[in-house]
Structure formats: structure tokens, C-alpha cells
C-alpha positions as CSV (number, residue, x, y, z in Angstrom):
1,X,78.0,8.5,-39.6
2,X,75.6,11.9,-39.9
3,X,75.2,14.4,-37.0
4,X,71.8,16.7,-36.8
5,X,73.4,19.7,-38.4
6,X,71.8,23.3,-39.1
7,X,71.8,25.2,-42.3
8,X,70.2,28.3,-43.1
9,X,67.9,27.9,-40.5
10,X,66.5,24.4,-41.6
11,X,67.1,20.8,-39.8
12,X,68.5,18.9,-42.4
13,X,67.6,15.0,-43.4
14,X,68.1,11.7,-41.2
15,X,70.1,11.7,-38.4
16,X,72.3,8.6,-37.7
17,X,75.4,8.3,-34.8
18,X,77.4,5.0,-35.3
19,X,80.0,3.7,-33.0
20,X,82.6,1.1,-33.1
21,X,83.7,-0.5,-30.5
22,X,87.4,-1.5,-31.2
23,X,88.0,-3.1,-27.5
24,X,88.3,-7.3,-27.4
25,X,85.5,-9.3,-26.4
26,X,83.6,-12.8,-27.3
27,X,80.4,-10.3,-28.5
28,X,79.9,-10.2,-31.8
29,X,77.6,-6.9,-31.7
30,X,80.7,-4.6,-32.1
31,X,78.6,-1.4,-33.4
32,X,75.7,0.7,-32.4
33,X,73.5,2.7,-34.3
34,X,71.7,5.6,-32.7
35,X,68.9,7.6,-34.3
36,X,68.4,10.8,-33.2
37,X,65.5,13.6,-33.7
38,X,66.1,16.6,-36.1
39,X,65.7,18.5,-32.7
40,X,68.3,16.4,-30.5
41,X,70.2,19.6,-30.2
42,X,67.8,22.2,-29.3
43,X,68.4,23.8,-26.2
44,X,65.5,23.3,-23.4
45,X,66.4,25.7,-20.6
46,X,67.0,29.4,-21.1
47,X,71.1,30.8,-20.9
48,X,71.4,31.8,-17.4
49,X,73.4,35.0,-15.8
50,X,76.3,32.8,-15.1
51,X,76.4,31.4,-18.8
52,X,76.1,35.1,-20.1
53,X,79.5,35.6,-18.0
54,X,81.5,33.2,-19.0
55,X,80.1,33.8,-22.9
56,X,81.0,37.7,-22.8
57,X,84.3,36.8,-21.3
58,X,85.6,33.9,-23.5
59,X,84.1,36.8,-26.4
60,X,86.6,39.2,-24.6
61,X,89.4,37.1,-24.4
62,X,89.3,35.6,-27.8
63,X,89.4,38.9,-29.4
64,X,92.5,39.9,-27.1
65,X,94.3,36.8,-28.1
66,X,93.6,37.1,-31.8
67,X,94.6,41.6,-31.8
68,X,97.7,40.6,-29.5
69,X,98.8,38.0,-32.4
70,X,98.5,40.8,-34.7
71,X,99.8,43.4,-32.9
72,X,103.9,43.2,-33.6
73,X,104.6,45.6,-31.0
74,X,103.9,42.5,-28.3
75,X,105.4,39.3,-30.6
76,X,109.0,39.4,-29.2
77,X,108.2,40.0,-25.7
78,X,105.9,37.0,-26.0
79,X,107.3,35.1,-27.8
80,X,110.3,35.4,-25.3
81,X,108.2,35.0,-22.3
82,X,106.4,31.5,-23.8
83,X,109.9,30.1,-24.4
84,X,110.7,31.1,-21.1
85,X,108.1,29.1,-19.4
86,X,107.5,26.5,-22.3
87,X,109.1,23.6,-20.7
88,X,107.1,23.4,-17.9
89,X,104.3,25.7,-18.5
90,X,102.0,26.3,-21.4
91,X,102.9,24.0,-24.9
92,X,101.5,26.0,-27.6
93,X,101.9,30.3,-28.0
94,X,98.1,30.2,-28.0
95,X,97.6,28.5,-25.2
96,X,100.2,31.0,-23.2
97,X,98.4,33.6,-24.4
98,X,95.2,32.8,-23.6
99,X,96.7,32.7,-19.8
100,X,97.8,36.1,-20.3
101,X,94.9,37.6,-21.7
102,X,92.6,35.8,-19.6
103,X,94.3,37.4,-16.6
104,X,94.2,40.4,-17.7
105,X,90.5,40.4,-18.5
106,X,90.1,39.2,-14.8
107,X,92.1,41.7,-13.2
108,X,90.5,44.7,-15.2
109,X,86.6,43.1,-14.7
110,X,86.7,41.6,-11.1
């Protein structure tokens, strides 16, 4: 029903998760409510060095993937290369290039 959401800074209202469950049975208590505390989602432990890694690299690589879409000097070659490789490789052009620019990222950082 409602998820504890954020805006500007402020928790907002009553916080309510419902589920359904859709799978036969003789029970007749087929949902559950859950109530939850405007501060369910509030982090506990501080980011550790191996969480700042992996942030700053998915950073990295999501901006590669987004300037290679752009960058029309690299769409035929990839789009060639994904349909090279699409039947039994990556499905989607995002996906493939992802792979690629998450390799390159790790060759170039280590």
C-alpha cells in the first residue's frame, strides 16, 4: 500500500506494507499488513571502504555507458558487436555495454 518515502528532507505520514498471498491453501488469512516506523530506512552503520568502491565505480561506469550512448562515433561498432554476441550473450544494448564499460573501468583502475 504506502512505503516510508522522503521528501524534502521530511518523513512523510503513516507507513503501511500489505501483501497478498495469491498461493492456494484452506487459510483464510490471505493478506498481511505491516506497519513500519517513519525511520525503517535509515541506515545504522556507517558506508564502509569497500561500499565507497563499488559506489565510485558503478558512478564511473554509469556515466561511460550513458557518454558512449551518445557518442555516435562508437554506435555502429557497438551496435555490431551486441548483435554479434546477442544470441548467446548479453539481451539488451545496455546491458552489453555495461560489460564493456565495466571492463574497461577495471582494466584502467586495477
Amino acid at each position: 500500500m504506502l512505503k516510508p518515502k522522503k521528501a524534502n528532507g521530511h518523513k512523510h505520514g503513516n507507513y503501511l506494507i500489505m501483501t497478498h498471498r495469491s498461493a492456494p491453501t484452506t487459510n483464510p488469512n490471505c493478506q498481511r499488513i505491516y506497519s513500519k516506523p517513519a525511520d525503517a530506512y535509515t541506515r545504522t552503520t556507517p558506508v564502509t571502504a569497500d561500499e565507497q568502491v563499488i559506489r565510485s565505480r558503478f558512478s564511473a561506469v554509469a556515466r561511460a555507458v550513458a557518454a558512449r550512448k551518445k557518442d555516435l562515433s562508437h554506435v555502429a561498432s557497438d551496435l555490431a558487436a551486441f548483435n554479434a554476441q546477442k544470441e548467446t550473450g548479453y539481451k539488451t544494448l545496455k546491458s552489453y555495454l555495461w560489460s564493456v564499460c565495466g571492463a574497461a573501468y577495471d582494466q584502467n583502475n586495477g
